[in-house]
C-alpha positions as CSV (number, residue, x, y, z in Angstrom):
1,X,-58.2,-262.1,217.5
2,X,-59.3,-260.1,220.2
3,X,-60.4,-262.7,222.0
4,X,-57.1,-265.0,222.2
5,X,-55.8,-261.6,223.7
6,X,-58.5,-261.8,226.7
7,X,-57.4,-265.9,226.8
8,X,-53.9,-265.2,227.1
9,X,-54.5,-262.4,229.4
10,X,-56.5,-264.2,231.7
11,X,-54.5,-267.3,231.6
12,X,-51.3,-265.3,232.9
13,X,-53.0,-263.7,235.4
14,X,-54.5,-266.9,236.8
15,X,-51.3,-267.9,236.9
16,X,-49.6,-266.2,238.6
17,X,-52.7,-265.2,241.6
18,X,-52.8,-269.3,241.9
19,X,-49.2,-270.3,242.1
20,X,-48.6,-266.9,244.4
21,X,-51.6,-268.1,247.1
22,X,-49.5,-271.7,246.7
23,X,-45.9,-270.8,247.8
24,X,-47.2,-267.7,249.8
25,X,-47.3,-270.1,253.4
26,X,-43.2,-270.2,252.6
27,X,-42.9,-266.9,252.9
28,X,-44.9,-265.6,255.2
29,X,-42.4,-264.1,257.8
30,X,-40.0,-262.7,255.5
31,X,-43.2,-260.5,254.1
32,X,-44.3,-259.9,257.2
33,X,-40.8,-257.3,257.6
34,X,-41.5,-255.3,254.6
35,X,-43.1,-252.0,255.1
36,X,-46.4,-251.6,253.3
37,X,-45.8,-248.1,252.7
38,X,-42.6,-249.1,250.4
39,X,-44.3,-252.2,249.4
40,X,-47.4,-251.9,249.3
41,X,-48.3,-255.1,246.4
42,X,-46.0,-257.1,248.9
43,X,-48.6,-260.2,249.1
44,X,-47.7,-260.2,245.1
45,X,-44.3,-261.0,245.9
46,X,-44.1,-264.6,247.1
47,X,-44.2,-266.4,243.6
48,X,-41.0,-264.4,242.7
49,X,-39.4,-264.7,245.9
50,X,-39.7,-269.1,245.1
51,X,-38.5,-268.5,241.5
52,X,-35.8,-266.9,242.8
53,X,-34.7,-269.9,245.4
54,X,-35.5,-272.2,242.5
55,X,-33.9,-270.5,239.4
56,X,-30.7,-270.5,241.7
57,X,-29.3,-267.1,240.3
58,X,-26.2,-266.7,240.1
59,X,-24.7,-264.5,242.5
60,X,-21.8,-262.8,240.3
61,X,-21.4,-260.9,236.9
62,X,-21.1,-257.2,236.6
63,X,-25.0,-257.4,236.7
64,X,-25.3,-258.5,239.7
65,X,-22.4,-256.4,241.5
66,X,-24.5,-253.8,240.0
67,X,-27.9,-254.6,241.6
68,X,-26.0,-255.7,245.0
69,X,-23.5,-252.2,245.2
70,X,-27.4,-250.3,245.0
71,X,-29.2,-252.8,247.3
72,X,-26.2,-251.6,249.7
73,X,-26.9,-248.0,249.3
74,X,-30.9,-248.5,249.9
75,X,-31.2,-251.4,252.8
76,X,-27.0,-251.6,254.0
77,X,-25.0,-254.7,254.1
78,X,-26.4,-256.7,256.8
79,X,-29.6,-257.7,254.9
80,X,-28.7,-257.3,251.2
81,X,-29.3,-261.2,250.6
82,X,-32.7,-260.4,251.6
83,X,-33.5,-257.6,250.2
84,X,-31.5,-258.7,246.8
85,X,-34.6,-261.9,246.7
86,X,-37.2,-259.3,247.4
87,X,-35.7,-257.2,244.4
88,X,-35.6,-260.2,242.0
89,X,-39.4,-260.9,243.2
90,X,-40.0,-257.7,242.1
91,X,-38.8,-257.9,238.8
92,X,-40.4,-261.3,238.0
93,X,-43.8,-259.4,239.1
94,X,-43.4,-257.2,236.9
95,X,-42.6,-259.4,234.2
96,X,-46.0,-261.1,234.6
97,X,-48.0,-257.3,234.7
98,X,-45.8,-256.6,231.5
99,X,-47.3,-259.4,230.0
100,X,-50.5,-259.0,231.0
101,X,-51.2,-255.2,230.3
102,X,-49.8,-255.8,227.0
103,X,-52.3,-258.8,226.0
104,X,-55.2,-256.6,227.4
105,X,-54.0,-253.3,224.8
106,X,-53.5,-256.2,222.1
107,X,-57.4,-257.4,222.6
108,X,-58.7,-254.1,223.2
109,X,-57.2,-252.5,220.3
110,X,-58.3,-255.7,218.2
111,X,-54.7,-256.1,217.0
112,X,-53.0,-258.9,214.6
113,X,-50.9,-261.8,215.2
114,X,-48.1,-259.5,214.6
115,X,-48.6,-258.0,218.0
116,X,-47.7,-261.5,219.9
117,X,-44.4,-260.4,220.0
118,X,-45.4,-257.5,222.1
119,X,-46.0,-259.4,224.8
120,X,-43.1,-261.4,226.1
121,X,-41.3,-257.8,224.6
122,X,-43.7,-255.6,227.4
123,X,-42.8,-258.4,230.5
124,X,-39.2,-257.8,229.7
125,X,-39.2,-254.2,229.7
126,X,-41.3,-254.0,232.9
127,X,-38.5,-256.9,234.3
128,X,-35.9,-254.4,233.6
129,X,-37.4,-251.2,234.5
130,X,-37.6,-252.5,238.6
131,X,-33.9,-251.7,237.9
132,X,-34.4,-248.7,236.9
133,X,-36.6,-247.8,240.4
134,X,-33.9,-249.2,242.4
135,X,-31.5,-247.2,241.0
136,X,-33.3,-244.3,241.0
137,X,-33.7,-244.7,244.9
138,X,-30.0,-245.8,245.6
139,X,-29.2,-241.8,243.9
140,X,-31.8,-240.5,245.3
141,X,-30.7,-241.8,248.5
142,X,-26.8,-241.0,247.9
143,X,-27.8,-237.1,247.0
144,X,-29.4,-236.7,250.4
145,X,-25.7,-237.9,252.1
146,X,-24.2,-235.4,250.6
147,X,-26.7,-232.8,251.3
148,X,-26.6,-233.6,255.1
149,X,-22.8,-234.7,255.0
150,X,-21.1,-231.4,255.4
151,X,-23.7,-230.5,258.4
152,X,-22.6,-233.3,260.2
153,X,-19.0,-232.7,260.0
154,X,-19.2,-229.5,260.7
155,X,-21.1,-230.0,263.7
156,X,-19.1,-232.8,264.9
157,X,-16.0,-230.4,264.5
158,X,-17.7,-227.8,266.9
159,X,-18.5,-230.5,269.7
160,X,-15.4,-231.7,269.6
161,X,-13.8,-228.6,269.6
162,X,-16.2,-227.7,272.5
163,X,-14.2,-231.1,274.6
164,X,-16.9,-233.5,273.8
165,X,-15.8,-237.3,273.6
166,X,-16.2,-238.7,270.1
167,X,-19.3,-240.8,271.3
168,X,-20.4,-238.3,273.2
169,X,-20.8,-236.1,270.3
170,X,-22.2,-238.5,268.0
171,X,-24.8,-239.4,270.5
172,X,-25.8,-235.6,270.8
173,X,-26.2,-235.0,267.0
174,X,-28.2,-238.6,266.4
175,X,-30.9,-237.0,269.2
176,X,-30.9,-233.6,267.9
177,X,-31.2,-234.5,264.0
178,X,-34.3,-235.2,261.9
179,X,-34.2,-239.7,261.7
180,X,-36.2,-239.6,258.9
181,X,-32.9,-238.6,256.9
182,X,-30.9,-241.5,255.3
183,X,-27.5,-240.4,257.4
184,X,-28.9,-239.9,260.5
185,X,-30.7,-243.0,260.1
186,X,-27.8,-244.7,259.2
187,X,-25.6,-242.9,262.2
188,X,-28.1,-244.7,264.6
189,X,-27.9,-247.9,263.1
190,X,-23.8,-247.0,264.2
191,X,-24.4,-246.1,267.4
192,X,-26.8,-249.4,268.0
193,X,-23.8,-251.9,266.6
194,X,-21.2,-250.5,269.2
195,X,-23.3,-250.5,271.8
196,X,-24.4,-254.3,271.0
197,X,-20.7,-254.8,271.2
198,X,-19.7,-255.1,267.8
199,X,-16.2,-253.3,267.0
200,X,-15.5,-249.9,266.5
201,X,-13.9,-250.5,262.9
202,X,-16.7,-252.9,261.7
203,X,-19.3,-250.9,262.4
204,X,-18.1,-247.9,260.6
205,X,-16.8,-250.1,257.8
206,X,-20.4,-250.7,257.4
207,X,-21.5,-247.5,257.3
208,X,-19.6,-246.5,255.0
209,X,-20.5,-249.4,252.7
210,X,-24.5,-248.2,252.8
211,X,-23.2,-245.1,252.3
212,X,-20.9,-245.8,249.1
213,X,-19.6,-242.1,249.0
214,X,-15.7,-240.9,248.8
215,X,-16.5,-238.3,251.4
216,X,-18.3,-240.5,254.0
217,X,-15.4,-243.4,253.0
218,X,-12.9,-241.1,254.0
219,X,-14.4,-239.9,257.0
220,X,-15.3,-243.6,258.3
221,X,-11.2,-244.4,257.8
222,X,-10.6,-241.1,260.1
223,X,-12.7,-242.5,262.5
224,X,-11.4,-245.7,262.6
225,X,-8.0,-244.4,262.8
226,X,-8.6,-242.2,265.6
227,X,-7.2,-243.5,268.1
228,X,-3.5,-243.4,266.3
229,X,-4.8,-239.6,265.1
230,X,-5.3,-238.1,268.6
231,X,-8.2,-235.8,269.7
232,X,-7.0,-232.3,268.4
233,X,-5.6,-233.8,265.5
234,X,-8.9,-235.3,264.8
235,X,-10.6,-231.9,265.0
236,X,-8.3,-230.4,262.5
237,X,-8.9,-233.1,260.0
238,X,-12.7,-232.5,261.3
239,X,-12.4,-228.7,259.9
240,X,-10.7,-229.9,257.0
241,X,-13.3,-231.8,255.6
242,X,-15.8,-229.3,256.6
243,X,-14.4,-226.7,254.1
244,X,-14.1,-229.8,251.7
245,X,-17.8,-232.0,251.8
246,X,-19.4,-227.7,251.4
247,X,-18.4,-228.4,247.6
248,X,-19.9,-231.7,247.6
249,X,-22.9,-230.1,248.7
250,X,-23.0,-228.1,246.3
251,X,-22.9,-230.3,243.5
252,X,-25.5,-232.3,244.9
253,X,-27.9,-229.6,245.4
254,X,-27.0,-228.3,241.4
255,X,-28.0,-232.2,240.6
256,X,-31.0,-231.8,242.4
257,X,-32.5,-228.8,240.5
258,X,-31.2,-230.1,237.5
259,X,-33.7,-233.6,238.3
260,X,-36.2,-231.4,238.8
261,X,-36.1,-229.5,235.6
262,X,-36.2,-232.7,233.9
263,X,-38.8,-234.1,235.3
264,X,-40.8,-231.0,234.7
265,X,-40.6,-231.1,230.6
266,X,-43.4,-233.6,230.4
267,X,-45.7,-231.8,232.3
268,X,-45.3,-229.3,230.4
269,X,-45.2,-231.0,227.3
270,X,-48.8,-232.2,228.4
271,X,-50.0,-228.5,228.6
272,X,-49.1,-227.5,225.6
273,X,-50.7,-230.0,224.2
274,X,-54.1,-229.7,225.6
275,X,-53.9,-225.9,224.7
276,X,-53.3,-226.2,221.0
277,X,-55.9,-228.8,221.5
278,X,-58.3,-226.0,223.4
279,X,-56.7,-223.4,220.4
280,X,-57.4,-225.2,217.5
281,X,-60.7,-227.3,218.3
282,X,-63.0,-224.2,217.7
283,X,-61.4,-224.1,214.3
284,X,-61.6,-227.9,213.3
285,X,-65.3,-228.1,214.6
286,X,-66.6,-225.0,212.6
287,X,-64.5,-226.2,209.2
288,X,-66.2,-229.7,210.0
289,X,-70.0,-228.2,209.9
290,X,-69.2,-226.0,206.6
């Protein structure tokens, strides 16, 4: 039986390299913009991103309102169509691996009809699990907002409070602040739509789409309104949700540690294990000889 394992095994993965190097011509320019650090199997990705023009998903349901709100978070507004085919290539890649890792542990562990099942049961699991990663990155992403959030505003406060122009302050914080965090990041892609002449209100009504946080909501509305507010009232409102967004922070630090600890029991579930191992083998080994 272990040989209709390998078959099957190799037959998928056949597959799948032949029909990929077949569409892959259709696709080159959209692969070309995705970062190779983030996606690194990228090349893998043009059979998927064909199923997904030619399985015509639909593009509603509570399924995919939840894929498209995180899709948001990660990559923003403007290219979530995009980035919503790149995720669905994804998940049909991983489908295919599902399938094909599981017909590799079903012929090397010589297993029975029964374990056919396993197969088409491993590819959906895998399918599902891509959701899983993007979700994970959407909160990973929204727990860095709120750790940088309250910085922001209260530096924005201070300028401000200092006589710096809204812009003006805005500008100074984007070239002072680490870009490699996701607000910053996002603050310049802010500052790029105005000056590209996009409005005032649609930009920041983007922003805080990507961002998809109360806090951040709230302080996009301000902005917006700012010109009914007035510049000291502005500032007041500023200091207000200083003291508020400092409890936010808070929370999403507490979250943080509380990830962290998780994601430490298995390590250490590991080590336990390989010293009872190390503990007990002295035991089983001389008992085995008597």
């Amino acid at each position: 039986m272990n040989i209709v394992y390998f078959i099957i095994m190799a037959v998928i993965a056949v597959f799948y390299t032949v029909a990929n190097r077949n569409v892959k011509e259709f696709y080159l320019e959209e692969l070309k913009v995705l970062d190779k650090k983030e996606y690194s199997y990228k090349d893998l990705l043009a059979f998927g991103m064909w199923l997904y023009d030619r399985l015509n998903i639909p593009a509603s349901g509570s399924y995919y309102v939840f894929l498209y709100q995180r899709i948001v978070m990660v990559y923003g507004t403007r290219y979530a169509g995009f980035f919503m085919q790149v995720h669905w290539a994804e998940k049909f890649l991983y489908f295919f691996l599902g399938t094909i890792v599981a017909s590799f542990l079903g012929a090397v562990s010589n297993s029975g009809v029964a374990f056919l099942a396993v197969i088409p049961a491993a590819g959906i699991l895998l399918f599902f699990l891509a959701d899983r990663n993007l979700d994970d990155r959407a909160n990973k992403r929204k727990l860095q907002f709120m750790i940088d959030f309250p910085a922001f505003v209260s530096k924005l406060a201070l300028l401000m409070n200092a006589g710096m122009h809204l812009r003006q302050a805005l500008v100074k914080i984007y070239n002072d602040a680490d870009k490699s965090r996701p607000l910053y990041e996002e603050l310049g892609i802010v500052l790029q739509d105005m000056e590209s002449g996009i409005s005032e209100s649609q930009a920041w009504q983007e922003f805080s789409e990507r961002c998809k946080i109360k806090e951040i909501t709230s302080f996009a509305s301000m902005i917006v309104q700012n010109s009914r507010i007035g510049g000291s009232q502005m500032v007041n409102e500023l200091k207000r949700m200083s003291h508020e967004t400092w409890e936010m922070r808070k929370h999403a630090v507490k979250q943080m540690g509380e990830t962290a600890s998780a994601k430490l029991v298995f390590p250490m579930m590991l080590m336990l294990i390989a010293i009872l191992v190390i503990a007990i083998s002295p035991a089983v080994i001389r008992l085995s000889f008597k």
